[in-house]
Backbone as a chain_set.jsonl record, in Angstrom:
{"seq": "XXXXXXXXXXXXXXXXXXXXXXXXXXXXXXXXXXXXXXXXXXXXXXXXXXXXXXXXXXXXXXXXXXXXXXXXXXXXXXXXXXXXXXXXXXXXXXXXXXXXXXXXXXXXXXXXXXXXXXXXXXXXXXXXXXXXXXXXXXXXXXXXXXXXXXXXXXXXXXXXXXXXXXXXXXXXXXXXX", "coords": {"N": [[-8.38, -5.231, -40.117], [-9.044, -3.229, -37.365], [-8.007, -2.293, -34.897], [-8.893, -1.373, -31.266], [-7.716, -0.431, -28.282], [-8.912, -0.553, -24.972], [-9.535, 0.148, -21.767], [-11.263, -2.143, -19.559], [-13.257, -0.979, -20.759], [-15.243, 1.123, -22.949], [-15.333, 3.478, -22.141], [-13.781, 6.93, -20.864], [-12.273, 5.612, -18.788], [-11.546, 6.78, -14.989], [-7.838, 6.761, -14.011], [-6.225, 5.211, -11.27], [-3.743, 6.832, -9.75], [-0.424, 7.414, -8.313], [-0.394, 8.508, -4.9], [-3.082, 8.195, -4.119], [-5.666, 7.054, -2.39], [-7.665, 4.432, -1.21], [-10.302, 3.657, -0.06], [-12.687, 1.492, 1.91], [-15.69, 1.461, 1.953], [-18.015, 0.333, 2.497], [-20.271, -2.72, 3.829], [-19.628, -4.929, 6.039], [-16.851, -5.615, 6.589], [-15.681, -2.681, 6.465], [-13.677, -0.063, 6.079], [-11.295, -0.901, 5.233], [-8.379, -0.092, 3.402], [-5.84, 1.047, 1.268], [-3.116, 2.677, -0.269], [-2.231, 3.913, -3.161], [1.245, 3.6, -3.966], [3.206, 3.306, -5.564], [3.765, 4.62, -8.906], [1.99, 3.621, -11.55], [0.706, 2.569, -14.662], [-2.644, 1.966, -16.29], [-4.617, 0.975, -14.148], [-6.94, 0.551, -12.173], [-9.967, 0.721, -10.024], [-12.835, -1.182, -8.742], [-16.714, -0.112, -8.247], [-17.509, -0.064, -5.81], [-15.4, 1.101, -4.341], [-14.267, 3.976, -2.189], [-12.19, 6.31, -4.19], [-9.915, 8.747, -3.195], [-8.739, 11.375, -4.105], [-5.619, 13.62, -5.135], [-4.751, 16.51, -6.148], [-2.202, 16.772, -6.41], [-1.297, 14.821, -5.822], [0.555, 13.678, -3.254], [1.461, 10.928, -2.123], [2.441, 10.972, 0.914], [0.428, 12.289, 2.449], [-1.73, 11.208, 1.85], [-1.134, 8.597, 2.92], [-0.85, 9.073, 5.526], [-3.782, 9.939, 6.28], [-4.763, 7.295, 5.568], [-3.595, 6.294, 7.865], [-5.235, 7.145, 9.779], [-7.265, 6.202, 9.629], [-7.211, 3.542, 9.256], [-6.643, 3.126, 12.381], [-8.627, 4.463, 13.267], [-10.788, 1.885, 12.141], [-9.336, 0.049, 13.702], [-10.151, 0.235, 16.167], [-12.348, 0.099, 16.634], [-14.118, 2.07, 16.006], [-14.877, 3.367, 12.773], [-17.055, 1.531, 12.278], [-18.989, 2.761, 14.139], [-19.358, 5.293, 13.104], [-20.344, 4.803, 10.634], [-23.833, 4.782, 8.834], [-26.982, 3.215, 8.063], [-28.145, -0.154, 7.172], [-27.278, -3.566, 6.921], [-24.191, -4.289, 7.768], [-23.612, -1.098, 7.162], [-22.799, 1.999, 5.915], [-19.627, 4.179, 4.89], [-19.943, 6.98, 3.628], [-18.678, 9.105, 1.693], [-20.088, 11.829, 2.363], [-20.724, 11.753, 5.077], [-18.245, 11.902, 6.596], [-17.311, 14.061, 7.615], [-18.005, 13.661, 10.337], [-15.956, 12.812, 11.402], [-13.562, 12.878, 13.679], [-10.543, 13.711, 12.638], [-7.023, 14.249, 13.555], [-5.372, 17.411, 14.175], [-2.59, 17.266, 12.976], [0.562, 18.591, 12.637], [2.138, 19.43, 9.844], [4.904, 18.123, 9.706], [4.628, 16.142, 11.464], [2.68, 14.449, 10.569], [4.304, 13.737, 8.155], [6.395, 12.537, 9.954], [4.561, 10.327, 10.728], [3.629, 8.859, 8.592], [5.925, 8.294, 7.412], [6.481, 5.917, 8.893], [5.012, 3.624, 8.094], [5.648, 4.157, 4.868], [8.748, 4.59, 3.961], [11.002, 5.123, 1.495], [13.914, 4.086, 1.16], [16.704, 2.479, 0.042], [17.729, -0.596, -0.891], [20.323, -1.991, -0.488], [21.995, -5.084, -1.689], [24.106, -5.332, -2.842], [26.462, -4.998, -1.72], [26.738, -7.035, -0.211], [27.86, -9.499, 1.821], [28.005, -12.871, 2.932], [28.938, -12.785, 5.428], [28.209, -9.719, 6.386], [25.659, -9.537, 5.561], [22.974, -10.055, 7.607], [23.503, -7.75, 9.4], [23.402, -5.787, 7.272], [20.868, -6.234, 6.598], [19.292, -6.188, 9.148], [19.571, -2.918, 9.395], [18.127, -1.749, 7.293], [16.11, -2.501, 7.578], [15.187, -1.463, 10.513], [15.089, 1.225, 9.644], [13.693, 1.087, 7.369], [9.711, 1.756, 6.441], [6.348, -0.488, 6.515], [5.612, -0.409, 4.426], [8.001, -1.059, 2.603], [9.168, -3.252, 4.182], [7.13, -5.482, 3.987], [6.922, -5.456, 0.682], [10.037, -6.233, 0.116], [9.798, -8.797, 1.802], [8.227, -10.101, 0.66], [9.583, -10.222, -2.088], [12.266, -11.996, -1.231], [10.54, -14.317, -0.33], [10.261, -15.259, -2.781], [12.834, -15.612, -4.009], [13.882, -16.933, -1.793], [11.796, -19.212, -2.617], [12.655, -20.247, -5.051], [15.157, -21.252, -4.71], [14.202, -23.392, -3.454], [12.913, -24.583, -5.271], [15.176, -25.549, -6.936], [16.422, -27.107, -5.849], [14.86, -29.542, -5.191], [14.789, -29.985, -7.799], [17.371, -30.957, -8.124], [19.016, -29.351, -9.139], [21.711, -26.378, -10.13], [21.975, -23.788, -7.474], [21.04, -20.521, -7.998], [21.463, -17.645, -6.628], [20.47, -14.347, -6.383], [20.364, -11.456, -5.207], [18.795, -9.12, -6.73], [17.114, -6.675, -5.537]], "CA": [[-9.274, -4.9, -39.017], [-8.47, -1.991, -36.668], [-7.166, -2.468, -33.057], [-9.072, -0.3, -30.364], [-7.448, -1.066, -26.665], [-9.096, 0.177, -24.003], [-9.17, -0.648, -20.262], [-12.52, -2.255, -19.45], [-14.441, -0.141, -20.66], [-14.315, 1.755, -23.784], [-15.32, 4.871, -21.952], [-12.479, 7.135, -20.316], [-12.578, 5.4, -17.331], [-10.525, 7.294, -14.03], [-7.083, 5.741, -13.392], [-5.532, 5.359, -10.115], [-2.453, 7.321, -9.494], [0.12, 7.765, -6.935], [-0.815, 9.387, -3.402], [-4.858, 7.867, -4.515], [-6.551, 6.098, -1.069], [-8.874, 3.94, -1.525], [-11.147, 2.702, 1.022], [-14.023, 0.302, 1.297], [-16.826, 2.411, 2.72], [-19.304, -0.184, 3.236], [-20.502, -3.296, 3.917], [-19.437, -5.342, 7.39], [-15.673, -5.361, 7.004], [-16.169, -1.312, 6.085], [-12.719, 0.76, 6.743], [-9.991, -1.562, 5.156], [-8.021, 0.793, 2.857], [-4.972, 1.322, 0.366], [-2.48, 4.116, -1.061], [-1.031, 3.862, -4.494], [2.798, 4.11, -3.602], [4.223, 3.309, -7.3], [3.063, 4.941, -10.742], [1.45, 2.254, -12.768], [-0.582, 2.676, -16.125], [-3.951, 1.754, -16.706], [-4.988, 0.55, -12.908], [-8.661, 1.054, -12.024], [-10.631, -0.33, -9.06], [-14.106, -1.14, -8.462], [-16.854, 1.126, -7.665], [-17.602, -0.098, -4.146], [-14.483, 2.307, -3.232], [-14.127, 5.544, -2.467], [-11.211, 6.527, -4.362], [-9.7, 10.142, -2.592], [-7.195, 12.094, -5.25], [-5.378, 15.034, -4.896], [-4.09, 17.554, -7.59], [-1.061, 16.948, -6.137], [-0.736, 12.966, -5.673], [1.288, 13.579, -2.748], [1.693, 9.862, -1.202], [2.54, 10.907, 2.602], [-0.951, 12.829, 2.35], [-2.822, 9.813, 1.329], [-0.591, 7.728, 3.969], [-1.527, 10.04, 7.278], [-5.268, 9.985, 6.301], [-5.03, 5.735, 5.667], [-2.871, 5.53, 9.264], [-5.861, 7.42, 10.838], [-8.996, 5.537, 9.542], [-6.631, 2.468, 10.146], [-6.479, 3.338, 14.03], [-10.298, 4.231, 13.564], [-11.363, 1.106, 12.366], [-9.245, -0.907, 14.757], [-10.583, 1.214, 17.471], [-14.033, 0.19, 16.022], [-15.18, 3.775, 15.426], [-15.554, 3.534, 11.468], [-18.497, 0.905, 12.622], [-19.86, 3.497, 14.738], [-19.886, 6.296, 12.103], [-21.338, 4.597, 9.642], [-24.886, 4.63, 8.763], [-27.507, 2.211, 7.396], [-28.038, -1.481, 7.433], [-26.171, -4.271, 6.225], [-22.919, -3.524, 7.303], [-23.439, -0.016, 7.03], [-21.61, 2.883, 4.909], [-19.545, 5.761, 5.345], [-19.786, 7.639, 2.393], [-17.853, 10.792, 2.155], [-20.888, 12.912, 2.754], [-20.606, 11.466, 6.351], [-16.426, 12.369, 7.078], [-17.686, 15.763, 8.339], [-18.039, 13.563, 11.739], [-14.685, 11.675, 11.633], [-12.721, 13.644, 14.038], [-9.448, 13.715, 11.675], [-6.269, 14.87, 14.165], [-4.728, 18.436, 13.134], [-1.086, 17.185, 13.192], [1.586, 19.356, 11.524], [2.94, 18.049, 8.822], [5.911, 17.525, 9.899], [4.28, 14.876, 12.543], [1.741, 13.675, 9.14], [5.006, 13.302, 7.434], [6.944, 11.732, 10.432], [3.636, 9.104, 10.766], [3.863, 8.482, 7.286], [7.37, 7.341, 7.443], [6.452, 4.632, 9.533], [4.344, 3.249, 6.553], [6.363, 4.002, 3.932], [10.204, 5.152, 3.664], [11.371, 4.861, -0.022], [15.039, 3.47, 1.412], [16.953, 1.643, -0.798], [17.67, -2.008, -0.265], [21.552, -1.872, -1.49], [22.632, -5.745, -1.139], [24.946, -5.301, -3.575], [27.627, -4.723, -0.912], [26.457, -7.874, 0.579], [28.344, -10.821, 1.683], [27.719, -13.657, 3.648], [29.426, -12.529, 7.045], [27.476, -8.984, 6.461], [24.352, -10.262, 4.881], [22.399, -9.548, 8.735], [23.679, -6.141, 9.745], [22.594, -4.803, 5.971], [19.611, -6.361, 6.684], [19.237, -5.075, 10.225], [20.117, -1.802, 8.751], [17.45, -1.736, 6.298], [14.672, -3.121, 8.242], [14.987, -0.445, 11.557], [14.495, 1.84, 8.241], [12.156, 0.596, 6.379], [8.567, 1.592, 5.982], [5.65, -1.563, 6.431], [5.382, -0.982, 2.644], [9.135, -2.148, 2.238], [9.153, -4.458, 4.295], [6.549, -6.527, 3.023], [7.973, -5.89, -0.172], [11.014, -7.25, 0.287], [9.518, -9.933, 2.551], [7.941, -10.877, -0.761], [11.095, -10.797, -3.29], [12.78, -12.927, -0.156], [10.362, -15.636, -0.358], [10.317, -15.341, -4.092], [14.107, -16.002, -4.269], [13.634, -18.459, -1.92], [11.381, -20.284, -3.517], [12.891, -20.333, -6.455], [16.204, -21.845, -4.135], [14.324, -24.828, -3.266], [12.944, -25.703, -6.257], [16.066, -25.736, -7.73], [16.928, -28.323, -4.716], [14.283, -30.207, -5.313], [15.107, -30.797, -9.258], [18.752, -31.236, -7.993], [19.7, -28.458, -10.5], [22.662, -25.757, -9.338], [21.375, -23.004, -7.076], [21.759, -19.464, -7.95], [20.407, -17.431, -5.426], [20.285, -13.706, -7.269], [19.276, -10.361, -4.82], [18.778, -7.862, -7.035], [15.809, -5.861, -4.805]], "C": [[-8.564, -3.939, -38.082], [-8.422, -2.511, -34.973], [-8.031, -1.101, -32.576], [-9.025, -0.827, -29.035], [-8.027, 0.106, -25.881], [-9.439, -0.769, -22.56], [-10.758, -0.741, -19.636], [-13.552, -1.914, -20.004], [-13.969, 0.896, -21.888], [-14.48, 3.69, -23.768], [-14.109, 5.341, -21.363], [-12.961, 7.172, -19.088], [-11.169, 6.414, -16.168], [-9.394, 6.074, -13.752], [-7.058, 5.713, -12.178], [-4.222, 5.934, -10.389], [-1.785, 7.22, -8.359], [-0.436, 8.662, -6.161], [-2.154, 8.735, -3.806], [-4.807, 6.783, -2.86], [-7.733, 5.74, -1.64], [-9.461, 2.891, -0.311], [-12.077, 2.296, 0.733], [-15.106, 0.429, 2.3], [-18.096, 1.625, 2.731], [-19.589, -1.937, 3.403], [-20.279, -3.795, 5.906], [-17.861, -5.563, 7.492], [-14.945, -3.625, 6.025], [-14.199, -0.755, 6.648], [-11.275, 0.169, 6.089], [-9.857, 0.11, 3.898], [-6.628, 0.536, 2.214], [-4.387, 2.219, 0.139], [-1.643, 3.286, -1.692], [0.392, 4.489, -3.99], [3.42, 4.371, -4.725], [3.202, 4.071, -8.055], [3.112, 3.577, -11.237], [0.61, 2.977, -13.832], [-1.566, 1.652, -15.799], [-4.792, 0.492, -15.472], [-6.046, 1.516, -13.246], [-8.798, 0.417, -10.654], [-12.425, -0.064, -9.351], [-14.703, 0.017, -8.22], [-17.212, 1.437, -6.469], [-16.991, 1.045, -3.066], [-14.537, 3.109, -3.198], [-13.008, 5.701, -2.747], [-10.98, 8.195, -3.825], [-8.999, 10.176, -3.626], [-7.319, 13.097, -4.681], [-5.093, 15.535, -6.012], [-2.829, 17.431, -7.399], [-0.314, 15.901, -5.772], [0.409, 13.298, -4.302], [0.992, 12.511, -1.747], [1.4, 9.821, 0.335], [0.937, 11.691, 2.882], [-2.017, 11.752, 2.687], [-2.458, 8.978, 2.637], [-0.97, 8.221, 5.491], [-2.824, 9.765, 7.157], [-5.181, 8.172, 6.443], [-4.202, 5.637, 7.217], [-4.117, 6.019, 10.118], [-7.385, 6.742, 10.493], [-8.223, 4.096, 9.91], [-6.946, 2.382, 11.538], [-8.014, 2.994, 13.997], [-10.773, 2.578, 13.596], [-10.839, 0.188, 13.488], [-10.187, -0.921, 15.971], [-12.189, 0.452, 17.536], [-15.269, 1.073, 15.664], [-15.857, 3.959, 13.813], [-16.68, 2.491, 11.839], [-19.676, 2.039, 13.098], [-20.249, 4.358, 13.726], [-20.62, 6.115, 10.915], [-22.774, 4.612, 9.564], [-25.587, 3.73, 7.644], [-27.658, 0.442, 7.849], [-26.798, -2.334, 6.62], [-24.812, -4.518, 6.024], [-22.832, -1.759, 7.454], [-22.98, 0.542, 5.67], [-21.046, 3.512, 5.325], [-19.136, 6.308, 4.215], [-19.377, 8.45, 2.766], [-18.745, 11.882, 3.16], [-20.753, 12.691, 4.365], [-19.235, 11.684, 6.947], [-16.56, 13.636, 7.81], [-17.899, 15.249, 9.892], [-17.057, 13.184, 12.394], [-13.658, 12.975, 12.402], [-11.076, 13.86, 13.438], [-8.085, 14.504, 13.04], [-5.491, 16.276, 13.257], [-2.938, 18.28, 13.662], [-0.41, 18.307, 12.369], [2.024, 18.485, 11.191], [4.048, 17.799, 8.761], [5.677, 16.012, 10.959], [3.525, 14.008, 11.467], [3.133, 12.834, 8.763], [5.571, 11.84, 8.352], [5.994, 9.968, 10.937], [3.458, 8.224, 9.388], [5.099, 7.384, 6.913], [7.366, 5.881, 7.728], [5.56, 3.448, 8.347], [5.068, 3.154, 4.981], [7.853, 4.779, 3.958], [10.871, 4.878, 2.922], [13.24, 4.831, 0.411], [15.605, 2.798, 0.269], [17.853, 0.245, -0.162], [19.217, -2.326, -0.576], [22.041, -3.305, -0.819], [23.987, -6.229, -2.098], [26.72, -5.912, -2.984], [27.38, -6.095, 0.122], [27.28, -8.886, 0.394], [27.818, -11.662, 2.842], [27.721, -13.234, 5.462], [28.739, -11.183, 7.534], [26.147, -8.534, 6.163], [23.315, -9.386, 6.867], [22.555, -8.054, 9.211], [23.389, -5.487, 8.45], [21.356, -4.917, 6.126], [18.544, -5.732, 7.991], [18.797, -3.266, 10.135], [18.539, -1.396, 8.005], [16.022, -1.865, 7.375], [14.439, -1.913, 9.613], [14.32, 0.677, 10.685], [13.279, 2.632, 7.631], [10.765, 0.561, 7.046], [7.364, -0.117, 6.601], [5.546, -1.739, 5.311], [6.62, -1.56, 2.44], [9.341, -3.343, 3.005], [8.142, -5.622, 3.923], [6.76, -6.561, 1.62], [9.269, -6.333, -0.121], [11.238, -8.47, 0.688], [8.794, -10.958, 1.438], [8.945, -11.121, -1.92], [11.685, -11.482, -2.568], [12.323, -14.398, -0.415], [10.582, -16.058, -1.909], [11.74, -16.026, -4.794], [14.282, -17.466, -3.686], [12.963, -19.882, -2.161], [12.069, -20.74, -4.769], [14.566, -21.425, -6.191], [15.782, -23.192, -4.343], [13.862, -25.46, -4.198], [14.385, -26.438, -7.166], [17.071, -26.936, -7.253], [15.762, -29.262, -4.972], [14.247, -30.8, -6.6], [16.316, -30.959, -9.418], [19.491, -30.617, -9.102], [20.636, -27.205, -9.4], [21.674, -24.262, -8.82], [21.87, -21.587, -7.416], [20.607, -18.482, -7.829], [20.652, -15.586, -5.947], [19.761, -12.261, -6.146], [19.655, -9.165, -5.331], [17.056, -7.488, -6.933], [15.666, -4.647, -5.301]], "O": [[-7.335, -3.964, -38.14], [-9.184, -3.184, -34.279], [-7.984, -0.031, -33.183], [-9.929, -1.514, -28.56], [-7.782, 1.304, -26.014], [-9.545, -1.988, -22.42], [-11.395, 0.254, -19.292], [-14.661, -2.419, -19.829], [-12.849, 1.401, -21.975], [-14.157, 4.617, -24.512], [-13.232, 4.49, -21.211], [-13.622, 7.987, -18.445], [-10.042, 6.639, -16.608], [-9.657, 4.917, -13.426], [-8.038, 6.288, -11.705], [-3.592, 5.457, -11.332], [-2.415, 6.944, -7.338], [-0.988, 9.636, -6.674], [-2.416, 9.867, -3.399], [-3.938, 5.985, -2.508], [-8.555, 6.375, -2.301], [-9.12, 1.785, 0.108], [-12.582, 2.451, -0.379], [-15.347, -0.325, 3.243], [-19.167, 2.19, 2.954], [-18.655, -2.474, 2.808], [-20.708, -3.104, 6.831], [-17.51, -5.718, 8.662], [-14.018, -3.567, 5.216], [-13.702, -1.267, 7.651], [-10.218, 0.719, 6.397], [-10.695, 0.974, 3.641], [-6.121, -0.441, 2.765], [-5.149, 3.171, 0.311], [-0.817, 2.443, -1.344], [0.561, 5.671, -3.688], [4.07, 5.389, -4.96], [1.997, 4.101, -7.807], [4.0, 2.726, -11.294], [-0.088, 3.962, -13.594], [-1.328, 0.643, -15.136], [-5.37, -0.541, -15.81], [-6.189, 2.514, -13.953], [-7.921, -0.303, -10.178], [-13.026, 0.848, -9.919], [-14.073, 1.051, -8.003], [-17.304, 2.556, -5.965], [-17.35, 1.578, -2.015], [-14.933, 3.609, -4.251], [-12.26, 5.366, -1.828], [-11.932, 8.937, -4.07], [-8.589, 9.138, -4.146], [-8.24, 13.595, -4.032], [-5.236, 14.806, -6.993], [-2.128, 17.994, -8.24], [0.881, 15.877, -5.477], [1.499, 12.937, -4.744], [0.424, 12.797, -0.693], [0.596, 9.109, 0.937], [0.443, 11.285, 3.934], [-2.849, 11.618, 3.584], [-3.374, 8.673, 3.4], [-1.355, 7.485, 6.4], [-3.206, 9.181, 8.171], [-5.577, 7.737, 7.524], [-4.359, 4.511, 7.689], [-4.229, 5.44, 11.199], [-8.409, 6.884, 11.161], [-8.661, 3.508, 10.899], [-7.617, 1.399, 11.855], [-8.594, 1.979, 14.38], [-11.069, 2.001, 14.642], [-11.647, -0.417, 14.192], [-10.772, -1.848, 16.532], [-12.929, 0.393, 18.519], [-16.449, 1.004, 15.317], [-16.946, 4.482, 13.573], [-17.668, 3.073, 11.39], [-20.814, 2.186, 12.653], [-21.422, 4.297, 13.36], [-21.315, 6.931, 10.311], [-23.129, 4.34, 10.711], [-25.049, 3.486, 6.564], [-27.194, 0.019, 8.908], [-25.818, -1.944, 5.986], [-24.217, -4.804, 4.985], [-21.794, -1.296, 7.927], [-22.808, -0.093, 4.629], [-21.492, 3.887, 6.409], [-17.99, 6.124, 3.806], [-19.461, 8.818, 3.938], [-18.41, 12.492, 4.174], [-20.662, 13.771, 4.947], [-19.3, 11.574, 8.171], [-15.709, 14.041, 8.601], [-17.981, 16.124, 10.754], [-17.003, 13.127, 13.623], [-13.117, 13.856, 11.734], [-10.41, 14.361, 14.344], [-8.533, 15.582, 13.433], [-5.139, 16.241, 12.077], [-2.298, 18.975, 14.452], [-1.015, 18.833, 11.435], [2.302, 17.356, 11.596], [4.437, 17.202, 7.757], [6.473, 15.082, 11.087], [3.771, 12.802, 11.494], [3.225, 11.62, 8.948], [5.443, 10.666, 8.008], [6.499, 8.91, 11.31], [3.173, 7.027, 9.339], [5.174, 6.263, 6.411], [7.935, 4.953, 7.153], [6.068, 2.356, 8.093], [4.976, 2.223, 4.181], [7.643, 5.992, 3.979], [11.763, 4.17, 3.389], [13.87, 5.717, -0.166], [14.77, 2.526, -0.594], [18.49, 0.23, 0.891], [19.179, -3.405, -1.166], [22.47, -3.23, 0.332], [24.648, -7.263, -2.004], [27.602, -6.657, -3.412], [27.901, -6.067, 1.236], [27.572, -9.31, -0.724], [27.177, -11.076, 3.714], [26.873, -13.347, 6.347], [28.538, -11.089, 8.745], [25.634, -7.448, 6.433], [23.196, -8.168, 6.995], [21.572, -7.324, 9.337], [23.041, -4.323, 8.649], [20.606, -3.97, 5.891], [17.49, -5.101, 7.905], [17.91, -2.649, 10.726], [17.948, -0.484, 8.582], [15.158, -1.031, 7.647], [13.293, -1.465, 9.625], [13.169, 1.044, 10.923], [12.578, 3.633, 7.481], [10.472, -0.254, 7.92], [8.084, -0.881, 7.244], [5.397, -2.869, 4.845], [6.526, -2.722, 2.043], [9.676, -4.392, 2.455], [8.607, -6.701, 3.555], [6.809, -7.699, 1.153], [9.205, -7.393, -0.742], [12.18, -9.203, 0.386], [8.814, -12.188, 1.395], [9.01, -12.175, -2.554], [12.084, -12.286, -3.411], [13.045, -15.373, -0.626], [11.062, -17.159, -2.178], [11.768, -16.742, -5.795], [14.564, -18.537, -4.223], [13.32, -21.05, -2.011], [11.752, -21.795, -5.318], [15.056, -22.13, -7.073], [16.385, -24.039, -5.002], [14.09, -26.663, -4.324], [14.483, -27.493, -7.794], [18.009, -27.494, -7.823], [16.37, -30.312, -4.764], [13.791, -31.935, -6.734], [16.731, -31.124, -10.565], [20.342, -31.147, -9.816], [20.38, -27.086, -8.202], [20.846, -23.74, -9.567], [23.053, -21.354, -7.171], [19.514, -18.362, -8.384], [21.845, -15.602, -5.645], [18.572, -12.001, -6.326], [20.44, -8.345, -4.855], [16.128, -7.768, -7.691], [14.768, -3.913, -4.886]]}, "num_chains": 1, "name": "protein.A"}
């Protein structure tokens, strides 16, 4: 029998790539949003979203546009711009009202940063007595995307501590981030 893998769907569905935003242009919690940071294979999303691409996947791109519909919705403006019932929408065709700031991109980039800063986590060099100032170090740094990644391999390790206290088996506590 013959093997044919395909991803949902055995049409050629669009992946997601790096730099891709994806927001969630309608309903009543309308404005939340995403950017692909990593390369992955054969990621998709729904079609609720509006996925944005560029030709040029460039991440900090994607990251300036998600920090400023962020603000918006806090603000509660993506409510306002939307149109319709139910929640609303804001379909693309409607962005032509979204006042968008014309930063230079050196200010895009430097807003970007704050979101993501591809740092590296080196605890290699870590010991007990310097364990805090690497971490210090790292964290002034670091992005909101690294730190909640890391804030997730953290608990991950330490979970994995206390079970190993809880089946009174030897602990070995492992940070390779």
């Amino acid at each position: 029998m013959d093997s044919i893998e395909y991803l949902g769907n055995s049409k050629c569905l669009k992946t997601l790539k790096k730099g891709d935003l994806i927001f969630g242009a309608e309903g009543f919690e309308k404005g939340r949003s995403i950017v692909v940071i990593e390369e992955q294979e054969k990621v998709i999303t729904n079609i609720h979203g509006i996925t944005i691409q560029q030709e040029e996947h460039n991440a900090n791109k994607a990251i300036y546009v998600k920090c400023i519909l962020d603000y918006f919705r806090n603000k509660g403006l993506i409510d306002l711009y939307a149109v319709g019932g139910n929640g609303g929408s804001l379909a693309q065709k409607y962005w032509d009202i979204i006042p968008f700031p014309n930063f230079s991109t050196e200010k895009q980039q430097e807003i970007a940063k704050l979101y993501h800063n591809p740092i590296i986590y080196d605890l290699k060099k870590s010991k007990l007595d310097n364990f805090l100032a690497l971490d210090d170090e790292f964290n002034s740094q670091a992005g909101i995307y690294e730190l909640d990644k890391t804030a997730k391999q953290f608990q991950a390790i330490l979970n994995q501590a206390i079970e190993s206290i809880i089946e009174n088996k030897p602990v070995y506590m492992k940070f390779n981030l």
